[in-house]
N, C-alpha and C positions, 0 to 999 in steps of 0.2 A: 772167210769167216767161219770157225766153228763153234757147235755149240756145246754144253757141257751136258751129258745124260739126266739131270737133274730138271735142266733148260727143256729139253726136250719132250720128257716125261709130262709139264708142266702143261704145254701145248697140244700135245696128246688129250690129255683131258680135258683141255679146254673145247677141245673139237669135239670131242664125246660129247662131255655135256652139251655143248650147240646144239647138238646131233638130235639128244635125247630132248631136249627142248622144241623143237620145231617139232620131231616125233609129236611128241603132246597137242602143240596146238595143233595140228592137222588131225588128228583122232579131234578135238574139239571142233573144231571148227565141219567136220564133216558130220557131226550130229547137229549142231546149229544150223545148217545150210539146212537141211529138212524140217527141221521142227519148230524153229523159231529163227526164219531169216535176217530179222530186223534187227534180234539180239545179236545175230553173229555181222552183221552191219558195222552196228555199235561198236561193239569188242573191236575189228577191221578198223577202225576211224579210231581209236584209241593208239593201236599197234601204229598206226602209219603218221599218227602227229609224236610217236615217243624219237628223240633224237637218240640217231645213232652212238653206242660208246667205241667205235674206234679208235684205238689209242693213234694212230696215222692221220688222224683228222687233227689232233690236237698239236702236230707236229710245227716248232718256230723257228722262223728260215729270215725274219727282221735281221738286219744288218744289225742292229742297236735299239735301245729303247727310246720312241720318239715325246712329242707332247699331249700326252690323255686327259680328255678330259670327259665328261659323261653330260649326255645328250635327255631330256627330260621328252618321253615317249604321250601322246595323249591318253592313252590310255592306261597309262602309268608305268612307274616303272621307269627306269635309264636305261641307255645302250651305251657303252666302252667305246671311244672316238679314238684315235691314234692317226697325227700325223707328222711326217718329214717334209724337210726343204720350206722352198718357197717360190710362188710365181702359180703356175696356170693349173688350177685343182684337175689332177687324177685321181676318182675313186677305185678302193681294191673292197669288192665284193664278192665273199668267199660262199660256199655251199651248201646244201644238206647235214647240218652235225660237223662243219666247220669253223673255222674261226680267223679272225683276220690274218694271223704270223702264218697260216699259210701259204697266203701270197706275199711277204716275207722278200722272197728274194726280187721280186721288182723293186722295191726300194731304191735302194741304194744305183741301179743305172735310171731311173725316173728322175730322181734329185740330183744326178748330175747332168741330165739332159736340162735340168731347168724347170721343173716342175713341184709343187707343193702335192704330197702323196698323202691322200686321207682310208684308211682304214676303219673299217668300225665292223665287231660283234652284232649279231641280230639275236633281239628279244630269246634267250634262254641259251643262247649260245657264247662261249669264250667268256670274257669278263663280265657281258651284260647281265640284268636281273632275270628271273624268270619271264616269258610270257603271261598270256591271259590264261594258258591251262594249265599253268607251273613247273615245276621245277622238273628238266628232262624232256621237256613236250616244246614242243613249237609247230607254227603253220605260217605258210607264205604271203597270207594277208600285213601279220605282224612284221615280217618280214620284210614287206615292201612298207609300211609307214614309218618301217625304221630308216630305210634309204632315204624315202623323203625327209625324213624329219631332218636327217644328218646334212642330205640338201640341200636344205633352207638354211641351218646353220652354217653352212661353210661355201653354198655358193654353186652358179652354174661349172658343170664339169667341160674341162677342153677332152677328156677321155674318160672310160670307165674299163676296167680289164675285170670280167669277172667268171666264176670258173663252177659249172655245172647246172645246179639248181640255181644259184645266183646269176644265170643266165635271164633264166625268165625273171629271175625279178626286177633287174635291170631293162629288159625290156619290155614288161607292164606297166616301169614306172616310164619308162623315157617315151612312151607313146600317150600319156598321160601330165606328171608335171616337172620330169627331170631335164632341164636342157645340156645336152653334149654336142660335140664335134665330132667325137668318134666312138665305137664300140670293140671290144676285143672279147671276145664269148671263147669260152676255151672249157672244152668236153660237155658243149650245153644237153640240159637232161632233154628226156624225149618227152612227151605227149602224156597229160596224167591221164589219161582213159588207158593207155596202152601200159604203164605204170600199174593200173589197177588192175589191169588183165593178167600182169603176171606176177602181183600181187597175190591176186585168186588163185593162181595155178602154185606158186608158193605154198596158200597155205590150206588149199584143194577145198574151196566151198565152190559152187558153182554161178552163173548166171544171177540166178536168183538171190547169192547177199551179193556181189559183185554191180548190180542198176544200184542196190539201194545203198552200198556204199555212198555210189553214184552222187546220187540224190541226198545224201547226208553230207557230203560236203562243199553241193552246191546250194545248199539252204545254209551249210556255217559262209558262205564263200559270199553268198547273195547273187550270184552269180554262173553261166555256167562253165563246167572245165573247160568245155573246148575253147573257151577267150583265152586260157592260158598257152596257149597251143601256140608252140616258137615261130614256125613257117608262114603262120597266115599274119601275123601280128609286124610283119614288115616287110609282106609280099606286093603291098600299093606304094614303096619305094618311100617311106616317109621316115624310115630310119637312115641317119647316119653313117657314111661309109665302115665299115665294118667287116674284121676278120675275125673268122672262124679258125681254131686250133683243135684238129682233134683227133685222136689216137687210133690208128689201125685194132689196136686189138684191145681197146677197152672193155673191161668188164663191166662196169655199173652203165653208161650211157652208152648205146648203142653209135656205132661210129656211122651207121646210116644219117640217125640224127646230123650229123653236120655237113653231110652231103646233102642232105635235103633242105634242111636251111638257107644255103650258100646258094643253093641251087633256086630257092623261092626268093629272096631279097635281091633286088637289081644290082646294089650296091654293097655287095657281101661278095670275102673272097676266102675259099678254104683253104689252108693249109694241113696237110694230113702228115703224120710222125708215125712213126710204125715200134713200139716195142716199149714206150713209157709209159702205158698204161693212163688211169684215171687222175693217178697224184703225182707220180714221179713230173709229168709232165709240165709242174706249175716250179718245177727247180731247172728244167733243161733250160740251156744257158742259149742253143736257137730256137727255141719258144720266148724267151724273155728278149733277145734281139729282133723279132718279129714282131712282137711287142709294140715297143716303146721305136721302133721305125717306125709302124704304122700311126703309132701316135705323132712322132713329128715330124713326118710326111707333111702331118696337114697345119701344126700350129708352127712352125718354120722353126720350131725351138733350137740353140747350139748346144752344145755340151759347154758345164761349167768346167775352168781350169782347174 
């Protein structure tokens, strides 16, 4: 592939600007850490619910377009439903600032193993409405009552394959009220403490807004972060046999992360890839055959003719 100097140029600046962007907010953010922590806190918790613009997140890998329909949220609002086939529900639960046609290419070998493939946007993400903090913004609480809701509409899962941050949410809900058979977590994110730590170093405030980050959205959360923490949450063997997919040399989720996971669930098994990265990894064709194995390993599914 080449590109044309024009192309080039384009990108160039795009990276300057980044450049000079994060420049700024660290000059800001390193006078708020001294003088008013709680404001650089705040600002910190705004930056971290704004969803990523990636144009790579929004990338659609759907074999075709299935049947949508929109899912009514309690707290208002819809989320975008999308499903193929028919027979023993697969949920595909995508990311951080992703959106269902990411995981896209399992479709189409799911529906011919015999399985009903449901999809859905989470609150601010893909076709759904905005969340509770609008347009752009999302948090993992909304996130996961959107998995239940879609749940409840469509029914106990025989599998769930879901791919980074949609890891934890999938298993906050499945130790809570999602029932499955199996789990497929593929580049799951690491630990939000250790997230905020290199959040801080990111955007260089220190300690001091770093607790109270903390603490600001374990009062939005109700809760604290370390409940979200992957490795303890299916270390007393109560999940689901489940594989782990995860990239030698990922850049956003640390490829520790699913050795340590694999390593704390009884019933967890890692598979490790070396050279796909974070996304390419959710189109390699022995990642989606590891897949939909381990899925009908256990529901004895045949492939349709």
């Amino acid at each position: 592939m080449t590109f044309t100097q024009p192309v080039l140029a384009r990108r160039r600046s795009e990276r300057l600007l980044a450049a000079a962007r994060l420049t700024a907010l660290r000059a800001t953010f390193m006078v708020l850490d001294v003088v008013a922590p709680s404001v650089a806190a705040a600002r910190a918790l705004d930056l971290w619910c704004t969803l990523p613009a990636n144009a790579g997140r929004r990338k659609d890998y759907r074999p075709g377009p299935g049947e949508v329909v929109r899912v009514q949220l309690p707290e208002g609002g819809e989320v975008a439903v999308e499903s193929w086939g028919s027979g023993p529900i697969v949920y595909l639960v995508h990311g951080w600032g992703g959106w269902r046609g990411q995981l896209g290419a399992f479709v189409a070998p799911l529906v011919a193993a015999g399985y009903r493939v449901v999809g859905f946007d989470a609150p601010g993400h893909g076709d759904s409405d905005p969340g509770v903090l609008g347009v752009g913004r999302g948090n993992v609480m909304e996130f996961m009552a959107a998995l239940e809701v879609v749940a409840a509409e469509f029914g106990p899962a025989e599998g769930v394959i879901a791919h980074s941050m949609g890891c934890t949410v999938v298993s906050m809900v499945a130790r809570s009220t999602l029932s499955t058979q199996r789990l497929v977590l593929i580049a799951p994110n690491h630990d939000f403490v250790g997230i905020t730590e290199d959040f801080a170093q990111l955007l260089s405030f220190t300690e001091r807004t770093r607790s109270r980050l903390q603490q600001d959205m374990e009062d939005f959360c109700g809760r604290p972060i370390r409940d979200f923490d992957l490795a303890p949450l299916g270390a007393d063997g109560t999940m689901p046999p489940t594989l782990v997919v995860h990239d030698r040399r990922d850049k956003e989720t640390p490829y520790q992360v699913g050795v340590d996971l694999a390593a704390a669930w009884p019933d967890a098994t890692l598979v490790s890839t070396d050279g796909l990265g974070h996304q390419r990894i959710l189109t390699d064709a022995s990642t989606i055959a590891l897949a939909v194995g381990h899925l009908t390993d256990r529901v004895g599914a045949t492939p349709r003719d």
